[in-house]
C-alpha positions as CSV (number, residue, x, y, z in Angstrom):
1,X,19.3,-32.5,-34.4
2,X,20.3,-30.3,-31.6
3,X,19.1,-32.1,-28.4
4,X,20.9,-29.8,-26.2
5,X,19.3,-26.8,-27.6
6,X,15.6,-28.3,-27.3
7,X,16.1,-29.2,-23.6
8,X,17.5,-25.7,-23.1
9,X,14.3,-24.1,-24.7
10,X,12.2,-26.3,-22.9
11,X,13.3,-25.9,-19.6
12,X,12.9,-21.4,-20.5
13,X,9.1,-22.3,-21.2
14,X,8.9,-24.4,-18.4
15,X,10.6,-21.8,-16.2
16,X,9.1,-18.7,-17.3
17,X,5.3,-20.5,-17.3
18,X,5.9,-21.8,-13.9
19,X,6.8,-18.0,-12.7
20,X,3.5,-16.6,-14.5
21,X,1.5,-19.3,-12.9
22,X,2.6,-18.3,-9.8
23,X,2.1,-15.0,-9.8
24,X,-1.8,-16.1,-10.8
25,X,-1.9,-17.7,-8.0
26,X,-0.5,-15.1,-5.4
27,X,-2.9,-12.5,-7.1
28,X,-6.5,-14.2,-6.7
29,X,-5.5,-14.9,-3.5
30,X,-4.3,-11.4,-2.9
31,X,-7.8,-10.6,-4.5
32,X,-9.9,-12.3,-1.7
33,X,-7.7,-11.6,0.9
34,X,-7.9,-8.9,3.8
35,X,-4.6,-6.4,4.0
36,X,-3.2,-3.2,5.1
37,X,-2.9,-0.2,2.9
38,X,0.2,0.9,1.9
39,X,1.7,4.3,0.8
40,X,3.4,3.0,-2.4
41,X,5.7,5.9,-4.7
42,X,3.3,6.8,-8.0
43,X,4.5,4.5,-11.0
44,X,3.7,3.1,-14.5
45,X,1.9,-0.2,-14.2
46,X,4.2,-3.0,-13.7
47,X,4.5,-7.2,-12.8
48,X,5.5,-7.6,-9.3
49,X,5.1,-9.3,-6.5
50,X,6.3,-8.4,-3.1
51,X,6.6,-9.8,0.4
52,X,7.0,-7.5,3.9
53,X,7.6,-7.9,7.3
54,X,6.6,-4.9,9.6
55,X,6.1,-3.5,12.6
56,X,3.7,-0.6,13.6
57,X,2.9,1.8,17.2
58,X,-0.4,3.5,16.8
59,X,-2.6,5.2,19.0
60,X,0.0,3.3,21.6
61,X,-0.5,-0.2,20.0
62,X,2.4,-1.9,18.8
63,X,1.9,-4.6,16.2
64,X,3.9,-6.5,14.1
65,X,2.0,-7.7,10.2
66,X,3.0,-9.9,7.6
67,X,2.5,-8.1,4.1
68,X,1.4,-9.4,0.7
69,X,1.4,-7.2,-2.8
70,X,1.1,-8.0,-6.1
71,X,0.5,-6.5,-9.5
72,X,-0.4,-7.8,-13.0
73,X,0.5,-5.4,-15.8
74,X,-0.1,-7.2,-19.4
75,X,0.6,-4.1,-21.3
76,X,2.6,-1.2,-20.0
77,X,-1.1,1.3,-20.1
78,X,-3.1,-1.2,-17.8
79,X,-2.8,-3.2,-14.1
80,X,-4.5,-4.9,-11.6
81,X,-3.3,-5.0,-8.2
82,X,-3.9,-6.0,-4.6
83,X,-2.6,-5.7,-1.1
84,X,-3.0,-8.6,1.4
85,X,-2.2,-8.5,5.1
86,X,-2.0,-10.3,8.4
87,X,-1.6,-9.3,11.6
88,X,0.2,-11.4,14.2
89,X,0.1,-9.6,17.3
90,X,-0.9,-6.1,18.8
91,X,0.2,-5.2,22.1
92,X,-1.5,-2.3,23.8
93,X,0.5,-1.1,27.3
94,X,-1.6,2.3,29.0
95,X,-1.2,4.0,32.0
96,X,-2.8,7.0,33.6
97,X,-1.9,8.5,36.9
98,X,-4.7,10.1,38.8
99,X,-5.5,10.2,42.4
100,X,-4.4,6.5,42.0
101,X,-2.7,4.7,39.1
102,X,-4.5,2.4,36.2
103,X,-2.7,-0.1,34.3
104,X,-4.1,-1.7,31.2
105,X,-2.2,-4.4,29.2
106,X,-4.4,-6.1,26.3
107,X,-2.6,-8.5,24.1
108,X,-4.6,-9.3,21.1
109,X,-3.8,-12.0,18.0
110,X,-5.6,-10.1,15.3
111,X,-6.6,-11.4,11.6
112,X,-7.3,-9.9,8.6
113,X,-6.3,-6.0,8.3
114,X,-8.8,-4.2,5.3
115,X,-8.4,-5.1,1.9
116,X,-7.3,-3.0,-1.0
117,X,-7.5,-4.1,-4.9
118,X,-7.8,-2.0,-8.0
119,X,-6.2,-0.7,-11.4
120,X,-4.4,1.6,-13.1
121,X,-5.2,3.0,-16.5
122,X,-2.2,4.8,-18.6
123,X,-3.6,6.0,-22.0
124,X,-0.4,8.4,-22.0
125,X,2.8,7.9,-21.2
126,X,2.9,11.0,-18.2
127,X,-0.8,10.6,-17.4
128,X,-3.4,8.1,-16.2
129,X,-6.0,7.0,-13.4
130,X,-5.9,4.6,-10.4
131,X,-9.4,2.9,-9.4
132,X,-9.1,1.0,-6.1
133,X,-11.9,-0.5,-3.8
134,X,-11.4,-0.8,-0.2
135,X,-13.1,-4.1,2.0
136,X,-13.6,-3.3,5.4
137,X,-11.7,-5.7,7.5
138,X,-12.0,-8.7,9.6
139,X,-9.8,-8.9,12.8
140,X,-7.1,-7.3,12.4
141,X,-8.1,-3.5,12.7
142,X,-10.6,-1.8,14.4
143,X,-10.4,1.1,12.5
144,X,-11.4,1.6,8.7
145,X,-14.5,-0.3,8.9
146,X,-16.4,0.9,5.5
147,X,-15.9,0.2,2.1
148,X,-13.8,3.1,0.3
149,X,-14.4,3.9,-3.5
150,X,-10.9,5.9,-4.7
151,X,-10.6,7.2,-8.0
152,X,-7.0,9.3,-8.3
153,X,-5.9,10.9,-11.6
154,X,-2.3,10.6,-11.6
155,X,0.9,11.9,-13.5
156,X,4.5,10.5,-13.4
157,X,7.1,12.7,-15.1
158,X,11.2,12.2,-15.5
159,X,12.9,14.8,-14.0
160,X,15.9,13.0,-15.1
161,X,17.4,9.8,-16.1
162,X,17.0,8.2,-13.1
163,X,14.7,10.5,-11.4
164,X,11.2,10.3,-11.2
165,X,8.5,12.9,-10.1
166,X,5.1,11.4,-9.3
167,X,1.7,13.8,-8.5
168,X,-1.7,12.2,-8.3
169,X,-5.1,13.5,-6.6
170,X,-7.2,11.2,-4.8
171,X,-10.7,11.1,-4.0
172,X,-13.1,9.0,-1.7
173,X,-16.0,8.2,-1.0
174,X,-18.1,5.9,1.3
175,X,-20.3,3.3,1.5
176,X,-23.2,3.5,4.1
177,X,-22.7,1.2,6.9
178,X,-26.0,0.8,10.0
179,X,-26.7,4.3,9.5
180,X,-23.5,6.2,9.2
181,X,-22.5,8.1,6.4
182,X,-18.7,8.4,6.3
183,X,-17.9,12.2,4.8
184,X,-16.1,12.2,1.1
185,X,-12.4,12.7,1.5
186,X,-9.6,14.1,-0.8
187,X,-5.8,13.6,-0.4
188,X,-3.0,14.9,-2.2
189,X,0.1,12.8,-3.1
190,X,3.8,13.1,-4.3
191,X,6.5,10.7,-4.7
192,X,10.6,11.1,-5.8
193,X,12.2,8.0,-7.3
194,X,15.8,8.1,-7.4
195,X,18.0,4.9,-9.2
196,X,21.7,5.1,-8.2
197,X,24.6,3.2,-9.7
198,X,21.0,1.5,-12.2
199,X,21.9,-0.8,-15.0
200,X,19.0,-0.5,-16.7
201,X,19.2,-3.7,-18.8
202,X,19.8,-6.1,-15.9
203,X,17.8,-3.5,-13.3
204,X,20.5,-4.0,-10.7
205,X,21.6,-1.2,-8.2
206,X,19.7,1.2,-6.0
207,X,16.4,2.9,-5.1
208,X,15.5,5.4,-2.8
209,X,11.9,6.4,-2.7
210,X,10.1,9.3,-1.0
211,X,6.5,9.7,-0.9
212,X,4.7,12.6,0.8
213,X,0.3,12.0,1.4
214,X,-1.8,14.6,2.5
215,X,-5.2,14.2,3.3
216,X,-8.5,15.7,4.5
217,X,-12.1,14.9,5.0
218,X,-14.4,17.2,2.8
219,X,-17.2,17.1,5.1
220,X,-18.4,16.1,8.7
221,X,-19.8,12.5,8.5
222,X,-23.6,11.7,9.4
223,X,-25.4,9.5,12.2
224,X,-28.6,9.1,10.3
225,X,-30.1,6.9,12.8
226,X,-30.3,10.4,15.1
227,X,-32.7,13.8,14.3
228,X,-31.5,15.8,12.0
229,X,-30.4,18.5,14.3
230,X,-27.6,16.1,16.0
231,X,-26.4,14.0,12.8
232,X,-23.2,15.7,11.9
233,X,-20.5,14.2,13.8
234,X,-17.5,16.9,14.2
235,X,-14.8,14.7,12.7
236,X,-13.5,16.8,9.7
237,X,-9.2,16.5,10.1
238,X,-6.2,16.7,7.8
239,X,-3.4,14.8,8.4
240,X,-0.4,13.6,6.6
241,X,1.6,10.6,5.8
242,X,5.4,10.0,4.8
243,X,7.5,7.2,3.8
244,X,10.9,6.7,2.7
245,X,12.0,3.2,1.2
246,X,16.4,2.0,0.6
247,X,16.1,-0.5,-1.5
248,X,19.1,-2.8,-3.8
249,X,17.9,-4.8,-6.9
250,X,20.0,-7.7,-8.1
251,X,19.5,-9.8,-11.2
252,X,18.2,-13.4,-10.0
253,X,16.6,-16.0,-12.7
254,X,17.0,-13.2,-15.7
255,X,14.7,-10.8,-13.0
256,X,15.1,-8.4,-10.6
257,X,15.1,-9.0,-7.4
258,X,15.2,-6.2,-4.6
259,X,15.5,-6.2,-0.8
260,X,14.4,-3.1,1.0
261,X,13.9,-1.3,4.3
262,X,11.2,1.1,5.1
263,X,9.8,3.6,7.5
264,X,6.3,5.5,7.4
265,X,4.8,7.7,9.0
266,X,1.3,6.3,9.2
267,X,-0.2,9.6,10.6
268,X,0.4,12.7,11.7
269,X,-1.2,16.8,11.4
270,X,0.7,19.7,9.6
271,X,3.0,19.6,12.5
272,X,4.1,16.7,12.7
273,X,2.3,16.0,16.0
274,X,0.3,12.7,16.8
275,X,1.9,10.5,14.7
276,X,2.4,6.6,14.2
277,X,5.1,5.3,12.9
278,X,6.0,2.1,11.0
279,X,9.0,0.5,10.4
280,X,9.5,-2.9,8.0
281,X,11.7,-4.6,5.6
282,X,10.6,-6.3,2.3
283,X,11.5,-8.0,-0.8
284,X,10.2,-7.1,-4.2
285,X,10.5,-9.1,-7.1
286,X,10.4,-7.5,-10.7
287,X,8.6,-9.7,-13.2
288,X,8.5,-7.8,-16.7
């Protein structure tokens, strides 16, 4: 009898059901978490989980967030995902010089961003849908405060052997929140996926993603608590959104493992004017 052998194969079940079990774990609490969105490249569904350390200036806030993702994928047409979260710090610094100068300086320890969960649905290998539902969130944002349906028909074709070309179209729409109707929304997205020097049976090597949002609200949103005459409240925009991700994947435990830097553009008009800008580091880890 080989005893060797045995200990060997128990020790692989033991290993791989320990990493499954974990990543149960890490996605219901994703699931009831809060978090902050993030402009991921369009993909086929896949097992991941992924950590991320960040730091953001909007609207002249700076902030720094600690960032949770994860997604199931038990079949390579079907996924459920989530984003989770916190935020540590914002730091706002203002000043305005007038006939005399005002200085404000508000350090806040946040919470909770919004939450985002959802899944994707590939019938076809270049085609599918993404459902996602949006929870307003707790702390951590003042901004973003309603809950977002988003249905996006999306399709992913290979422009080569290690090139990617992703298109999807997004819609949303709002829930009613103390008498104000948020107006439907509809965004446009693209994403490039490049693998350099890739193995693709040990996934080791390089990734450089590029992923371009546009987005604009459909109609002006309503204050239904006022007459009718005064309900529309003049806040139809288009703005846009980029991010470009350098990431290196190296086999660790018979997975991949990847470590990553980022920077986004959280927002911005046609011009490139008004914008945020976010800049992180993360590590993604490749579970099927």
């Amino acid at each position: 009898m080989n005893i060797r052998g045995c200990k060997n194969r128990k020790d692989s079940i033991w290993s791989s059901l320990c990493v499954r079990t974990t990543l149960c774990l890490v996605l219901f609490f994703a699931l009831f978490s809060q978090a902050r969105e993030n402009v991921w490249t369009i993909r086929s569904p896949q097992t991941f989980a992924s950590i991320s350390w960040l730091g953001e200036l909007l609207d002249d806030v700076y902030s720094t967030d600690v960032g949770l993702s994860v997604e199931y994928a038990p079949c390579n047409c079907f996924s459920v995902y989530a984003d989770a979260s916190y935020r540590f710090l914002s730091y706002e610094f203002d000043t305005m010089l007038h006939d005399q100068r005002h200085e404000l300086v508000d350090l806040q320890v946040n919470g909770f961003n919004e939450s985002y969960f959802g899944a994707k649905v590939m019938p076809f290998p270049y085609f599918g849908v993404d459902l996602g539902w949006r929870i307003p969130p707790a702390g951590g944002s003042q901004t973003n405060r309603f809950h977002r349906l988003k249905i996006s028909p999306m399709g992913l074709y290979p422009l080569s052997k290690r090139m990617d070309l992703g298109v999807a179209l997004e819609y949303f729409s709002f829930l009613e929140k103390n008498e104000f109707q948020p107006g439907d929304e509809l965004g446009l997205k693209g994403s490039i996926s490049w693998r350099l020097a890739w193995d693709e049976v040990s996934r080791r090597g390089w990734k450089i993603d590029y992923v371009f949002l546009y987005r604009m609200r459909l109609q002006e949103s309503e204050n239904y608590a006022l007459s009718k005459p005064y309900r529309k409240m003049d806040d139809q925009y288009r703005g846009l959104r980029l991010r470009l991700d350098g990431a290196y994947y190296f086999n660790l435990m018979k997975y991949s493992l990847g470590t990553a830097l980022f920077y986004e553009m959280n927002r911005g008009n046609l011009f490139g004017l008004e914008t945020g800008h976010t800049l992180g580091l993360y590590v993604k880890w490749l579970l099927n």
